[in-house]
Structures are given as C-alpha cells and as structure tokens.
C-alpha atoms as one frame of an Amber mdcrd trajectory, in Angstrom:
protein
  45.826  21.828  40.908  42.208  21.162  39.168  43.491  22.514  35.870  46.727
  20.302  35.911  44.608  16.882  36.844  42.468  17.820  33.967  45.451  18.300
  31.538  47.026  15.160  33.202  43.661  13.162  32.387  42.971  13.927  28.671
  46.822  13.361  27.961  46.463  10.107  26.528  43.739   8.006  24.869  41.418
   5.402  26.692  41.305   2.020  25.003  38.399   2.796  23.833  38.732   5.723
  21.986  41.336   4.412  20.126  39.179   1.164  19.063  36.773   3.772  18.232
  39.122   5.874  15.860  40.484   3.003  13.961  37.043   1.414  13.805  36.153
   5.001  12.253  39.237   5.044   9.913  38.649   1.031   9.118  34.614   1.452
   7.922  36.134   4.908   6.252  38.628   3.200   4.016  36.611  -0.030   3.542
  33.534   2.401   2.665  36.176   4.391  -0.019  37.219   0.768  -1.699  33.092
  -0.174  -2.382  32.684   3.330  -3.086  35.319   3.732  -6.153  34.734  -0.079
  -7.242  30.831   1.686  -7.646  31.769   4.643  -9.689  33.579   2.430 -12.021
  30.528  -0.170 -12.215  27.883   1.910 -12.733  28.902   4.925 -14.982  27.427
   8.053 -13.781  28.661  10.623 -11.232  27.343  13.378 -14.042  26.787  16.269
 -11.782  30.290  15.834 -10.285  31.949  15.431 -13.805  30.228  18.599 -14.519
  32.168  20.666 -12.268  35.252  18.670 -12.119  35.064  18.678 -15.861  34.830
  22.782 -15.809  37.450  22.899 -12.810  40.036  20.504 -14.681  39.454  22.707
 -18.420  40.137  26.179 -16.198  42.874  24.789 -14.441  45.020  22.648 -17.232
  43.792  23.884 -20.134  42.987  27.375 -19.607  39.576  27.571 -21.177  36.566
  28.355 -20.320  34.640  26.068 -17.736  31.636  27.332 -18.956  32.086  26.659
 -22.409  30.373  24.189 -24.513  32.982  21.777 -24.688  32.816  21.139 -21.273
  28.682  20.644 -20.851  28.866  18.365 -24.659  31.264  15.754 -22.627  28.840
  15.531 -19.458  26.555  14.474 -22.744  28.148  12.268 -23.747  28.896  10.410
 -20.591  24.837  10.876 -19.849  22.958  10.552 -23.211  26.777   8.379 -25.067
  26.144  11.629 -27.687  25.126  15.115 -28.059  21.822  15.811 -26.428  19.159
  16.986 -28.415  17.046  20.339 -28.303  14.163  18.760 -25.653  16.865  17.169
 -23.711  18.740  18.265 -20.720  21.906  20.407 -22.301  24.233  20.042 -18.708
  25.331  23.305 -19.316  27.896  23.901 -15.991  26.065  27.293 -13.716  27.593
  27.112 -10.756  29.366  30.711  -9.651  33.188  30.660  -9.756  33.789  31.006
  -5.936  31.721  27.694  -6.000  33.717  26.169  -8.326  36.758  27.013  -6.449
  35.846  24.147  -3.852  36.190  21.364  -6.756  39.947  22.612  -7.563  41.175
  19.874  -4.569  39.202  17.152  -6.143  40.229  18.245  -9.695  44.071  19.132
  -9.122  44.942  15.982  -7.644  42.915  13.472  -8.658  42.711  12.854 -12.607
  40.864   9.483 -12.578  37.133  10.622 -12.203  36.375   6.535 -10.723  38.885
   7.947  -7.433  37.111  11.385  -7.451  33.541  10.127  -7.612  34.167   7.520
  -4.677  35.574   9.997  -2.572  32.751  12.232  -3.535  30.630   9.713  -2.331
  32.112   8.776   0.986  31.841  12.762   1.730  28.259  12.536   1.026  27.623
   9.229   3.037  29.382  11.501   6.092  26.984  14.361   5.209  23.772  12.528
   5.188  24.564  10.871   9.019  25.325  14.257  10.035  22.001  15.502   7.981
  19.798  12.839  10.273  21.771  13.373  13.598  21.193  17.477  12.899  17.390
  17.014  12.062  16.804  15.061  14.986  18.190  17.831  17.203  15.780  20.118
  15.993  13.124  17.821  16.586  13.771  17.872  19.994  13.330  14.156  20.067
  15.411  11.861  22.108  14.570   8.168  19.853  15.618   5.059  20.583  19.054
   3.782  20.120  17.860   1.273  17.522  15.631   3.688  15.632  17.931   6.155
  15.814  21.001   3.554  13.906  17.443   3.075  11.633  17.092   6.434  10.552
  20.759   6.847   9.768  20.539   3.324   7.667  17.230   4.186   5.734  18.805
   8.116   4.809  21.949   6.176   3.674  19.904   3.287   1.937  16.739   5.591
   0.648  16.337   5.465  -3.345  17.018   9.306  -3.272  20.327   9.241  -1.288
  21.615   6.512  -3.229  20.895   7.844  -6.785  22.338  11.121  -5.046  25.563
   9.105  -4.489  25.718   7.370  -8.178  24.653  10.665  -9.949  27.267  12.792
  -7.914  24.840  15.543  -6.947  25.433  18.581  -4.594  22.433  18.405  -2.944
  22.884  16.330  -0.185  25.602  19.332   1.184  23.263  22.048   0.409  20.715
  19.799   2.650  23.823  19.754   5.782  24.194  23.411   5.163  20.104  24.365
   4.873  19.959  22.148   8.163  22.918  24.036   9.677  22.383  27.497   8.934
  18.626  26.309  11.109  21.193  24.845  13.954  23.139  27.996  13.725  20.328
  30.621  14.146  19.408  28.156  17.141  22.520  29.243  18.445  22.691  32.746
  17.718  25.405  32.170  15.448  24.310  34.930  12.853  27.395  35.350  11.679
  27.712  31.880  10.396  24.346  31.365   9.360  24.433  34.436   7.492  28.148
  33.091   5.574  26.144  29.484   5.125  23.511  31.034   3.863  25.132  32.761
   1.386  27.218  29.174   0.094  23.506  27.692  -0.492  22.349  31.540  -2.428
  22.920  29.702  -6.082  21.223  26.574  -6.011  17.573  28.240  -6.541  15.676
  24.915  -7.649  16.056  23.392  -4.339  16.167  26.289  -2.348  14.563  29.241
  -3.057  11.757  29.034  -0.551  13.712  28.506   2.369  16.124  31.476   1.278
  12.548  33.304   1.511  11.780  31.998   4.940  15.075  32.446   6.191  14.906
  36.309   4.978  11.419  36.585   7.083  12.961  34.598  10.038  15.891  37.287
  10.576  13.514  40.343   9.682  11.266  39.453  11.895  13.545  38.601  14.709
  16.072  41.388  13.822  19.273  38.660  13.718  20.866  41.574  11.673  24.277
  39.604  12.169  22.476  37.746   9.965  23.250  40.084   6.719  26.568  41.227
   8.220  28.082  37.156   8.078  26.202  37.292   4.737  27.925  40.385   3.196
  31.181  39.768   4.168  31.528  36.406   2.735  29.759  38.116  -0.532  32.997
  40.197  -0.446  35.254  37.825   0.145  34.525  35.293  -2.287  33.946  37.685
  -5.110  37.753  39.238  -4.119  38.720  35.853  -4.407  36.703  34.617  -7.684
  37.845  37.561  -9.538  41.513  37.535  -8.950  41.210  33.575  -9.500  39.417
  34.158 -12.692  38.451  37.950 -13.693  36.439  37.231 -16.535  33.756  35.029
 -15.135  30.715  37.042 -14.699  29.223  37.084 -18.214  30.161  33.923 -19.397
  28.197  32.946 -16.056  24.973  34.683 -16.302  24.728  33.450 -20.067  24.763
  29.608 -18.815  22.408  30.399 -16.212  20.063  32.088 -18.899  20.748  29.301
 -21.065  19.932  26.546 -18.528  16.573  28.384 -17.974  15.783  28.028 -20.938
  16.240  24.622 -21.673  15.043  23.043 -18.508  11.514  24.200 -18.721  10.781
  20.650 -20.206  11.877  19.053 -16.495   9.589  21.301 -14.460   6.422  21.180
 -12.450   3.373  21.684 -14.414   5.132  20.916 -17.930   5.162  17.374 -16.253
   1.775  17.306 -15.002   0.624  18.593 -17.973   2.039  15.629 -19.893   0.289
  13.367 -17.136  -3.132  15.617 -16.741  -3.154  17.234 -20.594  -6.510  18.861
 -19.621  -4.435  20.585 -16.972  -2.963  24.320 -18.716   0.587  25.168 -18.146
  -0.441  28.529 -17.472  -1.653  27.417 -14.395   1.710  27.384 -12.992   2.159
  31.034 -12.298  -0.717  31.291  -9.619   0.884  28.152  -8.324   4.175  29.622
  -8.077   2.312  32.987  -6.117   0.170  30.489  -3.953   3.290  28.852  -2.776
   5.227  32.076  -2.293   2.000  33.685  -0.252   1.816  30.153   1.898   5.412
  30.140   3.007   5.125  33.598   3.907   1.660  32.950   6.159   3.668  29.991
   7.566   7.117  32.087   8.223   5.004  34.883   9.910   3.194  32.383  12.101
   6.541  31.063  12.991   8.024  34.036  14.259   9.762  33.678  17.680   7.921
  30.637  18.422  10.085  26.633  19.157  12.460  24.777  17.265  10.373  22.500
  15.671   7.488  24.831  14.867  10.544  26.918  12.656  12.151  23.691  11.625
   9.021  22.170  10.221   8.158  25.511   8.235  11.606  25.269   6.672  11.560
  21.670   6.012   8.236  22.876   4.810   9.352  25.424   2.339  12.082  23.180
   1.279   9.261  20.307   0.284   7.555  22.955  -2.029  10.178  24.484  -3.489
  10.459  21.997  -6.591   6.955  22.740  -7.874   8.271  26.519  -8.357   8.711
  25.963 -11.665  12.546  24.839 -11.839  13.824  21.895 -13.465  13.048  18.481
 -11.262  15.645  15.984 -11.247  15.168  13.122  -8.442  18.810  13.329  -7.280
  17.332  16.392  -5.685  15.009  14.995  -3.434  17.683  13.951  -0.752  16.634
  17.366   0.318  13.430  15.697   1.539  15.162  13.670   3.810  15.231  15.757
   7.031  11.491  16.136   6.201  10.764  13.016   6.333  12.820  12.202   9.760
  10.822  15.410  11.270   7.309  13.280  10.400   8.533  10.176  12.056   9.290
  12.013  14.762   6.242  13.686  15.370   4.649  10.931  14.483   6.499   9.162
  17.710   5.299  11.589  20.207   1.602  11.335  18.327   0.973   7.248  18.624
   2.717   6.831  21.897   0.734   3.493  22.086   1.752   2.415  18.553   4.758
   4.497  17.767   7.123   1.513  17.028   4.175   0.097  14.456   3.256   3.022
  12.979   7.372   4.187  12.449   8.245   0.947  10.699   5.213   1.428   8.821
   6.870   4.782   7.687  10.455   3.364   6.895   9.010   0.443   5.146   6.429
   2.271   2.679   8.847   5.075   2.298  11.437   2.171   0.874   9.235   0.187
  -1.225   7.325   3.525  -3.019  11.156   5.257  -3.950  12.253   1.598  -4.897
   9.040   0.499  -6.257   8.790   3.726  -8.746  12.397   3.612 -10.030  11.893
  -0.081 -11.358   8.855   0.891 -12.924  10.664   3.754 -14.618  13.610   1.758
 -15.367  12.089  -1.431 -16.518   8.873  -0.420 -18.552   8.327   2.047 -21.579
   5.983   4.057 -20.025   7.205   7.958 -19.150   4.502   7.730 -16.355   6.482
   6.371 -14.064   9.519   8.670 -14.534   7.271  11.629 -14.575   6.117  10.649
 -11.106   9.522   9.741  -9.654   9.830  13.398 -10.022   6.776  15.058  -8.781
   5.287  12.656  -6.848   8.180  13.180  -3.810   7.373  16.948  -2.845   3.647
  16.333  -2.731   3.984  13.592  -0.414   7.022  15.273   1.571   4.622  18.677
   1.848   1.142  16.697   2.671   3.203  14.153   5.333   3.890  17.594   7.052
   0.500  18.676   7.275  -0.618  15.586   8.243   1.440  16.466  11.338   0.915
  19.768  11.405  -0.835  20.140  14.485   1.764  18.614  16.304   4.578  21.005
  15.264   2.958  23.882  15.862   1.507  22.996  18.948   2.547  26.106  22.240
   5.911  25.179  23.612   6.262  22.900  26.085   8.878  25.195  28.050   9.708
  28.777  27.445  13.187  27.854  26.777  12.260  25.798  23.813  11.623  29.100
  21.918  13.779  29.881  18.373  13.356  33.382  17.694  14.003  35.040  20.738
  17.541  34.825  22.892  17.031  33.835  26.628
C-alpha cells in the first residue's frame, strides 16, 4: 500500500515544478539567442574552432586533424594571417578519443556562430554546477543571497567570460577536477578513476592535481581508483583506433611541436621579460619546489576532512601554471573554485564581519580581472598582458595560505573525514 501511494504521488507534476521546468527551458533558450548573437559579435571562440576545425577536416574531408592546414586557419581567425615563429602556432593536441566528443558539435552544426553559442551555454551550465560542487566541499551552508552571488560573480568574472568568448575547455576540466574530488568523497573510485583519466591530457592546467590525486589514492589504497582508470584507458583507445588507426604519431609530433613553441607563454620566460635580472634557469628549481610542496601538502592531507583535501587540490591546481607550461588567461577559470573555497573560509573566520569582508572579496576580485584586461587592451604596454597571466596563480595560491590555518584546522566531527570510509 506505501509503495503504490508513493507511485500514485510522483505521477504527475506540481504546479510548481512545471513553472520551474519551463522557467529552466525559457532562461535556456533566451541564454542560447544572446549567446550565438555573441559569437557572431565578437569573433573568437579559437580554442573551439580548433577542435571543431580538426573534427570537421577528419570527418568531411578525410585529412588529417592534426595537420597544418587545420592549426594555419585557427591563425588566421586569431592573428587575420599566419602566425609568426615567436607567436602562438595553435597547433590542435588533443588525443583522438578526446576529439571524438566534438564530432556532435561538428557533424551537425556547420555554422561555427551556432556551435560557439551552444558551446557557451554548456559552459555557463558547467560553471553553476562548478560553484554549487565547490561549496559542497567546503562544507559551508551560505546564505541564499551570497550563494545566487557566487554563482553571478563565477558567471560574470573576467576569466569565465573570456573562457566563454575564447571557447576554452577549461571550465569542464574544472567540473571534472571538482568531481573526480566529489567522487572520491563518495567512494566512487570507479568513476573518479574514469574522470580522472578524461582530464590525463590537459597537463598545463592540471598536472599537479593529477600528482595529488596519485598520492591521495596511494595513500588511502582507493585501488578502484586505477581499475575505473584502466578500463576507460582501454576503452577509449579500442574506440580511437578503430575510429581513426593512424593517430598516434601524427599526435605525439603536435604535442612535441606545441612544446616547443609555447615556451615564449610560460612562467619565468614572462617574468623574465618583467624582472630581466631574474635568469630563466631559475625555473627548474621552481618547477622541483612546487612538485616537493604539493607532495608535503598531499602527505599532510592524508585521511584527514573534506576541506583540508579540497583546499590542497584547489591548491595544487593554483600552482600548476607556473610549471613551466604555456599561460593563457582563458585558463584561469580553473581558479574559480579556489577562490569560492577562500570566501568561504573566510566566512567562518570574520563571523563578526563576514558579510563586509566577502563583498570586499567579490568586489576587488571584479575590479583587479576587469581592471588588468583594459589596461592590456587599451595601452601599448606588454606589462599589463604579462601580468593578466601570472599575476592570477600567485594571488589564487597566497589567498589560500592566507587561509590556511583554517582549512587545515582538526575536524570538527569524525565523520567529516575524506580519506577513510566510515
């Protein structure tokens, strides 16, 4: 009788979740209209038309997606030309059984404008989902109205917004670096594990946390870990290879190539242009130092809370530009769940002034992404640009720090533990 009243109750749709739905399908399609009328505004989008570009010349014209011709028309929509030797080449280095995700986007849709906006709707979904998933591993409760302000500043932020225009991946490597975290939360090894295998390309935004998430699962012997890991390993490369058997080499030579050519964009070659006294040679002991800090910090943060582990990861993923990989500021989305996770802990810090000091926050965070941008955009000076890209990780990694005490503080109940299953 209880099972049939509960099938009886759920058999049709209150009033309200129906204004709810369309209210969600509404803002969806209305969000879709401003999003395309965007991409054909403000040219850009070039990471997308990367892939979509390689996707669309394997599919229709049976050539090579990683082939010159298709990185020399990302040129030309970026530079209007070829780009020259000290420039950025947008040579495509994504593995096939990545690529295979763009073949929706690029079978059906061959205006780019329609491809981009829906691109960018996806990404707007990603990034509310990014700040709702962050703030569960805060263990933070906020506000209803800080809560709707968090989700408008991570749509709104410089960073997520030049993540939109440019048509970068990184805001769905951030969901899936947040969710392989909510997954070992879980115990869902498996799924972790196949997650963290989807983000095991991407390696200048997220090599350190590959690291820390290696040390988490050793350490806590989530061996499922490996096994959800492995299997999608297999599966994609069946998949990849039947798809497209000859994709290996042509591969590894783009990724060598893009090495090559993006040492200009990195860390210390652009502090070295700001601080010339400053030797690039430096960088190596930087790279080690980080290596050797998110280890320390991973071993410390072995089997103890959620936000002790989350703010090592966030912490690893705030480093991980100055490793010595090209720096492009569409990346720094990745910063994002950072940057909620200082808030927060700045909330339960000021309890007295927490609604002061968090505007304070949103509002300086605003005006220095905004404020930097213009500079770069409306003045001569490479300063500015040079900042935009390394100035973000410092700030993300010492804004961490700054609350360090407070994520690493003992748990508050047993059950708040990470690493070990109750």
């Amino acid at each position: 009788m209880a099972f049939q009243d509960i099938r009886r109750s759920r058999r049709f749709l209150s009033a309200t979740d129906i204004a709810v739905i369309l209210g969600i399908l509404v803002l969806s399609v209305a969000l879709l209209v401003l999003n395309i009328y965007l991409a054909r505004t403000f040219k850009g989008g070039e990471w997308l038309f990367l892939r979509w570009s390689g996707v669309q010349a394997f599919l229709f014209e049976h050539a090579e997606p990683y082939g010159s011709g298709v990185a020399e028309k990302v040129q030309a929509l970026v530079y209007g030309r070829e780009a020259f030797l000290a420039e950025y080449p947008y040579a495509l280095n994504d593995p096939f059984y990545i690529l295979l995700l763009y073949v929706p986007l690029a079978f059906f849709f061959s205006d780019f404008a329609i491809v981009h906006g829906i691109w960018m709707l996806l990404s707007q979904a990603a990034l509310v989902a990014i700040v709702a998933l962050t703030i569960r591993l805060s263990a933070w409760e906020p506000p209803r109205w800080l809560y709707i302000a968090l989700m408008g500043f991570g749509l709104l932020s410089y960073f997520s917004v030049n993540s939109f225009l440019s048509g970068s991946p990184s805001i769905f490597l951030t969901l899936i670096y947040i969710s392989i975290l909510v997954a070992l939360q879980s115990f869902s090894d498996e799924l972790a594990g196949t997650l963290l295998f989807l983000v095991a390309y991407q390696w200048e935004v997220g090599t350190l946390f590959f690291l820390f998430v290696l040390v988490f699962v050793i350490a806590n012997r989530r061996w499922n870990v490996f096994v959800g890991f492995g299997m999608t390993l297999i599966v994609l490369a069946i998949i990849s290879f039947i798809s497209n058997s000859d994709w290996l080499f042509p591969y590894v030579r783009a990724v060598l190539f893009d090495w090559n050519r993006g040492t200009n964009y990195n860390f210390m070659f652009t502090v070295s242009y700001i601080f010339p006294a400053v030797s690039l040679s430096v960088g190596s002991w930087l790279i080690v130092a980080l290596v050797v800090l998110v280890l320390f910090e991973a071993i410390r943060s072995v089997n103890e809370y959620v936000v002790h582990v989350t703010w090592v990861a966030l912490l690893s993923l705030s480093l991980n530009p100055m490793m010595g990989f090209a720096i492009f500021p569409s990346n720094h989305v990745v910063l994002l769940p950072a940057f909620v996770l200082i808030v927060a802990l700045a909330w339960e810090r000021w309890k007295n002034r927490r609604i002061l000091v968090t505007i304070i926050l949103l509002v300086l965070m605003l005006i220095f992404s905004y404020g930097i941008y213009f500079q770069s955009t409306f003045t001569s000076l490479r300063l500015f640009s040079d900042l935009l890209r390394i100035l973000p990780p410092i700030l993300a990694t010492v804004g961490l720090y700054w609350m360090r005490w407070w994520a690493v503080r003992p748990p508050r109940i047993w059950a708040d533990q990470f690493g070990v299953r109750k």
